[in-house]
N, C-alpha and C positions, 0 to 999 in steps of 0.2 A: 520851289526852293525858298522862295522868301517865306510862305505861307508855313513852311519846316523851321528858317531862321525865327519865325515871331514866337513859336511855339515854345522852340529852346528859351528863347530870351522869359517868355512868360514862366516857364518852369523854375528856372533860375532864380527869377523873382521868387515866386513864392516857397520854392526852399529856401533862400536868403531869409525872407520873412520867420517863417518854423524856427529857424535854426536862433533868431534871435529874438522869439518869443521864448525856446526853452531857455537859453542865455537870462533872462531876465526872471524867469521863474528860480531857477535854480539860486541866482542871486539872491532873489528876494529870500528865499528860504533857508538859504545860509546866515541874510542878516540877520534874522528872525531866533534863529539858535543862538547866534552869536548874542544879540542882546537878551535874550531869556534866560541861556544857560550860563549858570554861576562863573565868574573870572577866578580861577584860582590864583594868581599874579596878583589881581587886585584885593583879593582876602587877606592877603599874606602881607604882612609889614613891608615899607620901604628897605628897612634894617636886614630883616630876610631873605630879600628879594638879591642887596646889597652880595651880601655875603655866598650866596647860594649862585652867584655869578663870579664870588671872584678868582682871580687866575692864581691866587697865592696856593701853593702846594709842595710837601714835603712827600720821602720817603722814607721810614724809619724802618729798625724791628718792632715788632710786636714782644711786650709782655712790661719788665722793668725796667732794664738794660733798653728797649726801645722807651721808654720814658723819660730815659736822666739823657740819651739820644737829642731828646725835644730842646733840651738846654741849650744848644748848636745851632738852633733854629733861629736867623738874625728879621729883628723886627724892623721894617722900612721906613714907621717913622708916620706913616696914615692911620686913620682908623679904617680901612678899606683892610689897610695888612696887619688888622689885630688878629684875623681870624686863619689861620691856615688849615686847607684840608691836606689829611693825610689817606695814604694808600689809596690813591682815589677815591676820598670821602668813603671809603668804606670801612667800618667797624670789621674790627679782628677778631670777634667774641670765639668760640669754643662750638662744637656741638651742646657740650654742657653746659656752657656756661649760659648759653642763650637758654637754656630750658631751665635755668634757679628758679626757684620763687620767693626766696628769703621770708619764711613765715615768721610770726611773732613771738617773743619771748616773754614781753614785759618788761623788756629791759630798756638802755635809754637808746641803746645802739640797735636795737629791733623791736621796736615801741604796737609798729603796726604791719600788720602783714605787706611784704612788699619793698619793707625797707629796710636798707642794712646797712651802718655806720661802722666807721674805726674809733679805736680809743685813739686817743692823744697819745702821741710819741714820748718818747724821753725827753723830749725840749719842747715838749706840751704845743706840738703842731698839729693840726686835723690832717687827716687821712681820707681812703678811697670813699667813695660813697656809690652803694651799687642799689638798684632799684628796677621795681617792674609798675612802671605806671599805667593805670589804665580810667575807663571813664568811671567805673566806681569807684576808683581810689580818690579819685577828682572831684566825685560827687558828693566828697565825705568833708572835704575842705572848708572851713566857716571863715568869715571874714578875716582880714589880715589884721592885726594890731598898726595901729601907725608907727609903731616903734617895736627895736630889738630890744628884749630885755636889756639894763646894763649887766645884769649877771653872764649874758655873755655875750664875751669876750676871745677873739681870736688871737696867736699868736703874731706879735706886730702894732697892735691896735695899738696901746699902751708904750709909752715911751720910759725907761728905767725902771718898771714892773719886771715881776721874776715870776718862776714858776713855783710850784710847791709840790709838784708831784701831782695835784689834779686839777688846780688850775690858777690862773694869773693874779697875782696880788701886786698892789701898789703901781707906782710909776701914775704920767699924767700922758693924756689926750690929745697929740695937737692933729687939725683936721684944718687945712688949709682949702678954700676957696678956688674954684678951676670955673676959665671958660670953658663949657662946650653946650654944642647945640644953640647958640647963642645966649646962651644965660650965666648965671654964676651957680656953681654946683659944688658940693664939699667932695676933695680928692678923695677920701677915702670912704669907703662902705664896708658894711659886715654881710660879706657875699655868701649865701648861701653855696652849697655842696650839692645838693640836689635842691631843687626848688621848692619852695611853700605851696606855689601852686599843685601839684601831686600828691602832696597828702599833711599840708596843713600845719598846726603848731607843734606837732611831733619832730619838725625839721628846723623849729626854734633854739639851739643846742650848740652850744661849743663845739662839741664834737662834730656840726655839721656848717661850718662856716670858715672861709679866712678873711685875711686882710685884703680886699681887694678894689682896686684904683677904680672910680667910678666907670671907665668905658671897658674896665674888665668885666663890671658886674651885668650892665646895664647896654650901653651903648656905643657899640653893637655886643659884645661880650656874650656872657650866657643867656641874655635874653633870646639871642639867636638861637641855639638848641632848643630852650623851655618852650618858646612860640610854634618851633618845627612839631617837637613833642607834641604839645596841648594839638596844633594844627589836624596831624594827620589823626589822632582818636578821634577828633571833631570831623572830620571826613569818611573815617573809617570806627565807628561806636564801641563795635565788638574782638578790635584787632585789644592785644598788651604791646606795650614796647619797653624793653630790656636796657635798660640806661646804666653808664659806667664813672664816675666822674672822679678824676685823679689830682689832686693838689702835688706841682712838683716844684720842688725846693732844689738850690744849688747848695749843695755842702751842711752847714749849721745854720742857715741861714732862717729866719723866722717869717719873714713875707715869702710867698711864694710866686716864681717866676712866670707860672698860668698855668692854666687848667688842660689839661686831656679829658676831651668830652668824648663818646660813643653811647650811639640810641641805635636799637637795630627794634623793629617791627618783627614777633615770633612768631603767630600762626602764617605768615605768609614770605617766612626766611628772607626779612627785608625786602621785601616789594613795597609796602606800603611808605616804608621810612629805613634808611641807611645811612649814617653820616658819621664820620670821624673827624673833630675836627681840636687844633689844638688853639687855645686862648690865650696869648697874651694880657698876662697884669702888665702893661704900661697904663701913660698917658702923657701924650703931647703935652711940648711945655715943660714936664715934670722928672727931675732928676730923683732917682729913689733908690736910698740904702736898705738892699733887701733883708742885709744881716737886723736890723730894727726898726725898718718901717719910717723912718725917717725920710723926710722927703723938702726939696728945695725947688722954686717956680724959676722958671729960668726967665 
């Protein structure tokens, strides 16, 4: 009997042992992937990361009538709730529409295959901006100018300027000063429609810009979409992604209240990338008359 007990006990042991030699191997080989294989969390901006966590979310319709919708949509007063996703961050696009490719005309509203601009409204506002970016469109990009032309000019920009039918004459500039991020930063930007980054100074253009408040353009704002965008072609080379970008305005009003973004990933019907998300033009601090751009620091 005892000669039976030692036996068990010795058995016991050395599966004890086994079991936490594979314990330690297994570990080890886990840390080993862990530290080797790439951190997508860590690739991806704070600002990304930021927004791609937050709980702020709408439900709207889809189409126009779900766009003037977005106007309803109350801003909390963070830069956390600049960003809302709608329909569950999912794009509403079409069968067809996800399959456009908006080829080239030569014109200034489809310059380059890929992209496709609105004219300027009756009150000389920019419009939708619909695009298919991909890594060749990307790869075509040449460095940025430090500067927007002054020739253009979005509606807003200019304070007692007018329109003329194709674009803004006279009136003057004022561009006030904002903390954020801890620095001093000038409130207003000439925010791109679709990004510079995807296809360059073709996207240099009145018709592809509004007035919008630095943490509209910038921080967290569209930067958030453009980095998602550029991110997953950079992960995935050979995928397109189908992008929609809507400047929405309340009534006559010449700034616009933010942006309706949609990127949906085609060859893999949004796996790779899907997000709907709507933008507020604010900024903390800053009270602003959207009928002209006009703005006061609180």
């Amino acid at each position: 009997m005892v000669k039976h007990r030692k036996q068990s006990k010795k058995r016991f042991s050395q599966t004890v042992a086994i079991v936490t030699a594979m314990v330690a191997v297994l570990s080890y080989q886990a840390f080993q992937k862990e530290k080797t294989a790439p951190n997508n969390s860590q690739q991806q901006s704070k600002v990304i990361k930021s927004a791609k966590n937050s709980k702020h979310s709408a439900t709207v319709q889809s189409g126009e009538q779900g766009n003037q919708d977005l106007l309803a949509i109350q801003w909390d007063g963070t830069l956390d709730g600049d960003i809302v996703h709608l329909n569950g961050n999912k794009a509403t696009f079409t069968a067809a529409e996800l399959a456009q490719t908006f080829p080239a005309d030569g014109s200034k509203l489809n310059p380059v295959n890929g992209l496709a601009l609105s004219p300027l409204d009756s009150l000389g506002r920019s419009g939708q901006g619909n695009f298919i970016a991909s890594k060749a469109s990307m790869d075509q990009v040449t460095k940025r100018p430090s500067q927007i032309p002054k020739s253009v000019r979005p509606s807003g920009w200019n304070q007692n300027d007018y329109f003329n039918g194709t674009s803004w004459l006279g009136g003057t500039h004022h561009n006030p000063q904002v903390t954020l991020g801890g620095s001093k930063q000038a409130l207003w930007n000439k925010s791109h429609i679709v990004g510079y980054q995807f296809f360059g100074m073709p996207t240099m253009v009145t018709e592809n810009m509004t007035t919008g408040t630095r943490v509209e353009n910038a921080f967290p704002g569209q930067l958030v979409p453009e980095d998602d965008i550029r991110y997953a072609i950079k992960q995935q080379p050979n995928i397109t992604i189908r992008g929609q970008v809507t400047p929405i305005y309340s009534g006559n009003e010449l700034v616009p209240r933010g942006v309706h973004y949609m990127a949906k990933s085609v060859q893999d019907n949004g796996a790779s990338l899907d997000f709907n998300y709507w933008i507020f033009n604010v900024q903390p601090g800053v009270t602003i008359d959207y009928s002209t751009g006009a703005s006061i620091i609180q």
